[in-house]
N, C-alpha and C positions, 0 to 999 in steps of 0.2 A: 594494717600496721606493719612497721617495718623493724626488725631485730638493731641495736646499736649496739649490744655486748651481751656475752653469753658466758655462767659460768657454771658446773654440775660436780656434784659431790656426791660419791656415795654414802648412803647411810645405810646399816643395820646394829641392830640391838648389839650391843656386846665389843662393837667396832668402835676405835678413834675414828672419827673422818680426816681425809689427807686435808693438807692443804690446797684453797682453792687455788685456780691459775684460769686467765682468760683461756676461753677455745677457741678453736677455728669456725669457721662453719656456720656462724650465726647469721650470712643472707641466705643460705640454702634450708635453713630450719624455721626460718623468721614461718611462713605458712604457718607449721603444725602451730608455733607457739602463739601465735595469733590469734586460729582459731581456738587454742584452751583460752586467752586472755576475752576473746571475745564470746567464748560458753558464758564464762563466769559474767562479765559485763552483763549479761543478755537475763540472766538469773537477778540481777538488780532490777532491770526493766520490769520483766514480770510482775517484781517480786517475791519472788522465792527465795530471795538471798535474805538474810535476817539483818539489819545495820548490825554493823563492827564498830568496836570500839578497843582503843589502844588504854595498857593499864598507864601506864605514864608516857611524859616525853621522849625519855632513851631509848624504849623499847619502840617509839613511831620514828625515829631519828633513825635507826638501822635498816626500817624500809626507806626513808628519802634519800638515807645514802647510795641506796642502790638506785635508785630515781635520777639521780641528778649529782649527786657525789663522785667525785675525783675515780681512776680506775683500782689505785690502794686502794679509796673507803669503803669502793663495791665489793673489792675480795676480803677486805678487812669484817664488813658486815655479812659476808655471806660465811667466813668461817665463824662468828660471832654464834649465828643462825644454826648451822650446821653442830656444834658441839651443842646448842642448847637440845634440837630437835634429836639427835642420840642420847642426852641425858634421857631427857619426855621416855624414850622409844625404850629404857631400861625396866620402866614401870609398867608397861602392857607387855603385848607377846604380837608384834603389829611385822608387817611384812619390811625384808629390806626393797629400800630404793632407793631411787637420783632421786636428791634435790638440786631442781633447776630455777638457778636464780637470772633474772634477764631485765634489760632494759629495751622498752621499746617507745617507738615515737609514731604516732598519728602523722597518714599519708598528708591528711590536712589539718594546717596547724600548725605541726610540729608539737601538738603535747606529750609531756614524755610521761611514761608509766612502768613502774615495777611492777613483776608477777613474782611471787616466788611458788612453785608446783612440788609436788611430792608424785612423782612420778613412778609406779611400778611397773614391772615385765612379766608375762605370760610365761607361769612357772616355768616348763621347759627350757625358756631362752634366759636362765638365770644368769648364765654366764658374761651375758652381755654389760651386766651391769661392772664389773670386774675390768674389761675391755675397755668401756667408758673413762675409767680412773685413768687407766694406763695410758689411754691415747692412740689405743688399735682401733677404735672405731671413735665415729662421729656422732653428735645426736643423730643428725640428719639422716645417716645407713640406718638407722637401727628404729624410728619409729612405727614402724610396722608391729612392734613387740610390745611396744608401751600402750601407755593407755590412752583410750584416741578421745581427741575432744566432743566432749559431750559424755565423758564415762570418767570425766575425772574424779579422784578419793577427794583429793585432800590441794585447795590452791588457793591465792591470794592477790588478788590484784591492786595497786594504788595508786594513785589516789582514788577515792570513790564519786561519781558524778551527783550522790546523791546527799545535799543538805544538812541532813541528821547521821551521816556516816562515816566513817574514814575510811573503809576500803571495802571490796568486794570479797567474803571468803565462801569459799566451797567446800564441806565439810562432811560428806557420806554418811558418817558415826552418826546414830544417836542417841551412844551410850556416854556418858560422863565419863565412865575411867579409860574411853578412846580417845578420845581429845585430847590426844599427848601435840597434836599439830597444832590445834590452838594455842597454846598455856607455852609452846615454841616458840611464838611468835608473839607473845602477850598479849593476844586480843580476845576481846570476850565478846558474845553475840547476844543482840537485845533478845528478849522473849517475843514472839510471835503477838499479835495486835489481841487473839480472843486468851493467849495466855498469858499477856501481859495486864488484863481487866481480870483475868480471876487470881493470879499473884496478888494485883493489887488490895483487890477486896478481901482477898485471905487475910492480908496485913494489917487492915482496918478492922477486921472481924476480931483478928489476934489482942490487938492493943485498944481497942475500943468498945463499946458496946453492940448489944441487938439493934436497937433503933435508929443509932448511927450508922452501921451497917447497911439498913434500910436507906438510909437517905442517899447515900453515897453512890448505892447502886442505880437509882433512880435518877440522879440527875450526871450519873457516868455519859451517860450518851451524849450528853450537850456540851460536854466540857472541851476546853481549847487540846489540841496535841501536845504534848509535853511529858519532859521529866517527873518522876514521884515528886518534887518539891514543887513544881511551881504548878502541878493539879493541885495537891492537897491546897496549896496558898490561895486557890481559886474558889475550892470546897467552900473553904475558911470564907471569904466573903459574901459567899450564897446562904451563909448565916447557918449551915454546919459546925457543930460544935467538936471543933478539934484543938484539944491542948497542945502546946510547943512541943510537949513532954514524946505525946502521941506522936507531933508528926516527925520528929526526930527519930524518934525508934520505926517508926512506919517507911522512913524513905532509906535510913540505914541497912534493912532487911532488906529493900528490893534491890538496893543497888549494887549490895554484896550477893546478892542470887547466882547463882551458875550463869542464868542468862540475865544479864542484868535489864531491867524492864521500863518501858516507855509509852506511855498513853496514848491511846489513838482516838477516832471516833470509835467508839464499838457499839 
């Protein structure tokens, strides 16, 4: 992939962030941020990435802005970005860093794609981040300091190649009250496939009976992939007896869950 604009803000707790401004430098930096864009991509591959999901529209509109938006609505969404993720960063006690926000496009193709990264420095080299704002240094001088792809905390890439996803995120934490970068960005991450069937079953256990319980769990394995509504809708036809009542409260819980949850085979 190749860099098409480049723009990095600092953050730390306690700090306003400037305002963004394009940088320079973004073909001699296009590598490093490549390779984070293509750690993260390669974590979808596996697997290892959990799908993402956007809480609403506006909050997925500030990543296509940076995607494919005008060079205002890139700097305009990245200070958007930027004062949210120092709000988030008032509520923990998390390290300061760059947020680097970028545009890039596929050698072949030409598909474009937003990262946004949360980039740290090798305590010593604190200063560097300071430099960055000013404009004494470049990304490009300075990632020997940062953190190198394939160690990255906290990043985001979009669009996602995968189906049931809107974007690729990389998230180190995981602790609930770390996830000041998520809840940044407004995205929340499904539950895992074996804890997305024991959420599930919790919820049926919650609002249901023993013996529904039972059956649920039983014929969990054959059931199509999908969202809590159109499982349960599926139950519901294998002549499981689950009231409106139930499935409304049963798919209400998972989908407000931390990780909000999605059926697989299990």
């Amino acid at each position: 992939m190749r860099g098409i604009r480049l723009t990095y803000v600092r953050v730390e707790k306690g700090s306003a962030p400037t305002e963004a401004i394009l940088r320079p430098g973004v073909a001699e930096v296009s590598p490093f941020l490549s390779a984070h864009l293509e750690g993260l991509r390669d974590r979808a591959r596996d697997g290892s990435a959990a799908n993402a999901a956007f809480y609403d529209p506006p909050r997925e509109q500030l990543i296509e802005d940076l995607r494919t938006g005008t060079d205002d609505a890139f700097l305009a969404a990245t200070n958007v970005l930027a004062a949210r993720l120092a709000d988030e960063m008032t509520h923990v006690n998390p390290a300061p860093g760059l947020l680097v926000c970028t545009t890039m496009e596929a050698e072949a193709g030409g598909d474009r794609f937003a990262a946004v990264l949360k980039l740290e420095v090798v305590s010593a080299h604190g200063a560097v981040l300071r430099r960055l704002e000013t404009g004494e240094e470049t990304l490009a001088a300075v990632t020997d300091v940062l953190d190198r792809p394939g160690d990255l905390q906290k990043g985001l890439v979009y669009p996602d190649e995968r189906p049931s996803s809107a974007a690729v995120v990389g998230d180190a934490s995981t602790q609930n009250e770390a996830r000041y970068f998520l809840r940044a960005l407004g995205v929340t991450l499904e539950a895992r496939e074996n804890r997305s069937a024991a959420a599930f079953v919790g919820a049926i256990r919650k609002f249901t009976d023993s013996s529904t319980t039972r059956l649920v769990v039983a014929a969990l394995p054959s059931v199509s992939s999908g969202p809590p509504p159109q499982v349960l809708d599926e139950l519901s036809e294998r002549s499981i007896s689950l009231s409106d009542t139930a499935k409304a409260a049963i798919a209400a819980e998972l989908s407000n869950a931390e990780r909000p949850v999605r059926l697989g085979r299990v």
